[in-house]
C-alpha distance (Angstrom), angle and dihedral (degrees) to the residues before:
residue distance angle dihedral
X1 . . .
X2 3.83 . .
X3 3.77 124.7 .
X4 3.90 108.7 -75.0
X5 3.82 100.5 -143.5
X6 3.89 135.7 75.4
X7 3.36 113.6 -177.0
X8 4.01 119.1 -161.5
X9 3.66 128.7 -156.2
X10 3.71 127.7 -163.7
X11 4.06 104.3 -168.8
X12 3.59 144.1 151.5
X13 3.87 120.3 -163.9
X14 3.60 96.5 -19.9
X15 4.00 90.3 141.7
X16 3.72 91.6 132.0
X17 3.92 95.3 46.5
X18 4.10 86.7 43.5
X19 4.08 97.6 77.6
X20 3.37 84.1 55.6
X21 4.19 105.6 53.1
X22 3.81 83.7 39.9
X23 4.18 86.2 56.7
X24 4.14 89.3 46.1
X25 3.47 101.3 38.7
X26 4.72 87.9 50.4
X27 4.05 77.8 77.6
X28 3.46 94.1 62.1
X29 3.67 93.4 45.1
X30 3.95 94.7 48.2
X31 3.79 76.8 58.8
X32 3.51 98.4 54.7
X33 3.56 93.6 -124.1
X34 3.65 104.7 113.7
X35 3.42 118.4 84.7
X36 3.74 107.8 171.5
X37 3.97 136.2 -12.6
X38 4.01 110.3 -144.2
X39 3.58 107.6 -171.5
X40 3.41 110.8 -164.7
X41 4.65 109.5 -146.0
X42 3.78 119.1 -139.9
X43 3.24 97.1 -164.1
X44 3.79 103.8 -67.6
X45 3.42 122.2 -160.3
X46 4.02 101.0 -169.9
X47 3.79 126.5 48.5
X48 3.57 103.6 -64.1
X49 3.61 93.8 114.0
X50 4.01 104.7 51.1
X51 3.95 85.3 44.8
X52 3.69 90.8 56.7
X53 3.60 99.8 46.4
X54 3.93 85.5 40.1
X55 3.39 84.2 61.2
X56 3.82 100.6 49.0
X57 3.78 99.7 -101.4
X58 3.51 121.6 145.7
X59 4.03 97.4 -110.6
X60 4.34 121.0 -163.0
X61 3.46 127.8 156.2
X62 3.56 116.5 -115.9
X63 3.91 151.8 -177.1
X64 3.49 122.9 -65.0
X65 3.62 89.8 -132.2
X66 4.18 104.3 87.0
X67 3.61 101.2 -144.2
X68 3.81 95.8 47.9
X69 4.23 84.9 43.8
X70 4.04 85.9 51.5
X71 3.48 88.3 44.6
X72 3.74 94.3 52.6
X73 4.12 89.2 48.0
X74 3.92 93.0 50.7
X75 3.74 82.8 52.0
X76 3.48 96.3 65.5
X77 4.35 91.4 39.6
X78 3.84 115.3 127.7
X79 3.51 100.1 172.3
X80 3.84 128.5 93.3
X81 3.91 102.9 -117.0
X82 4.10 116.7 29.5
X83 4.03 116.0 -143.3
X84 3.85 110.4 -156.6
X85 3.83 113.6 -149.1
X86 4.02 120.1 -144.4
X87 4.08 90.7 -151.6
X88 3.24 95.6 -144.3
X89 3.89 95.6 53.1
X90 3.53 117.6 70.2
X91 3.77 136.7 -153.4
X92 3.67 121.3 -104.4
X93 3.88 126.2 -133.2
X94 3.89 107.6 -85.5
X95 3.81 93.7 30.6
X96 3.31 94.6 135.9
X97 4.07 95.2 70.5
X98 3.40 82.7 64.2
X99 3.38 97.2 57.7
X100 3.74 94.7 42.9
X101 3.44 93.0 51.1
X102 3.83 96.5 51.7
X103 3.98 91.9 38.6
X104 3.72 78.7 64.7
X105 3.31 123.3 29.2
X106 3.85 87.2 46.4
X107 3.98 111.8 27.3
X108 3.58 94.8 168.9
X109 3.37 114.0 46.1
X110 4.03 145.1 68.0
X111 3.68 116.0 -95.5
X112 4.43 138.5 177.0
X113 3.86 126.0 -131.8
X114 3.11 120.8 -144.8
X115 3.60 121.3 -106.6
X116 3.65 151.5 -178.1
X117 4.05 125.2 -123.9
X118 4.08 114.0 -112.5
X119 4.03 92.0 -136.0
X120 3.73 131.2 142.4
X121 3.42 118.2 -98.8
X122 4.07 117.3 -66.5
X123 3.75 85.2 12.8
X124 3.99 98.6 84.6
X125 3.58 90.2 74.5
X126 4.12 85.4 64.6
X127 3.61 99.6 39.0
X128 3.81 121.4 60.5
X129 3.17 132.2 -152.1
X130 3.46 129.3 -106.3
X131 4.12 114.9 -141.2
X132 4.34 117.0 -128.7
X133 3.54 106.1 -116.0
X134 4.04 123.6 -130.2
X135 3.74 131.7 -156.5
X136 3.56 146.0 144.8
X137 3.87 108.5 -87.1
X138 4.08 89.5 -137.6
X139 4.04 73.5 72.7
X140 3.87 100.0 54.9
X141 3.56 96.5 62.1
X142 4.30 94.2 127.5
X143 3.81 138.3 35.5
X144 3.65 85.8 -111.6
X145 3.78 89.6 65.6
X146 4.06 90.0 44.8
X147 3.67 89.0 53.9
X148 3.95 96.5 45.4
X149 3.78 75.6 57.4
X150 3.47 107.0 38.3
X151 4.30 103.9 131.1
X152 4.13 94.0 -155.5
């Protein structure tokens, strides 16, 4: 059986936050529960997109607009559930019980993970974070559905 999740980014110069997701996300592939990572570009202007595709992510350049870039990444899903990243929040270490839990205690529905605020130091206290969001991908079938879900 293949990896259930596909997680989808929609960023734009997030190559200092990237190390970082590529660090969280490792659990989830240690777990076998990662199948791809589709990060969806903005229109970057640092590194962000050689780092991504250095790092095996499924890199295309998208809209500025974040719902139509989400859409665009959920487009190109394969996996059974979809886990929208907020790139500026990032996944904290045992992250994937979360997911496990939710993937089956609730197998139809959307759900948030919890996650910690990428912020300079003394700043994280100011700046929330904002959770990733799970659901089936039979459920993200319209923009309307992206946007319900949109993490930023």
């Amino acid at each position: 059986m293949r990896a259930p999740v596909s997680v989808v980014m929609a960023v734009r110069d997030v190559e200092h936050v990237l190390p970082l997701h590529f660090e969280a996300l490792a659990e989830g592939l240690s777990e076998g529960l990662i199948r791809e990572l589709i990060l969806v570009d903005q229109g970057s202007q640092d590194r962000t997109r050689e780092m991504a595709e250095a790092a095996g992510a499924i890199v295309v350049a998208g809209p500025v607009d974040r719902t139509q870039a989400l859409q665009a990444g959920l487009a190109l899903a394969e996996g059974e559930w979809v886990l929208i990243a907020s790139d500026l929040s990032v996944l904290p270490e045992g992250w994937t019980g979360q997911l496990l839990r939710h993937m089956k205690r609730s197998p139809n529905r959307q759900g948030k993970l919890r996650a910690r605020r990428f912020a300079p130091r003394g700043l994280q206290r100011f700046l929330p974070a904002k959770p990733w969001r799970l659901a089936p991908r039979r459920h993200m079938i319209d923009a309307e559905k992206a946007r319900a879900l949109t993490p930023g």
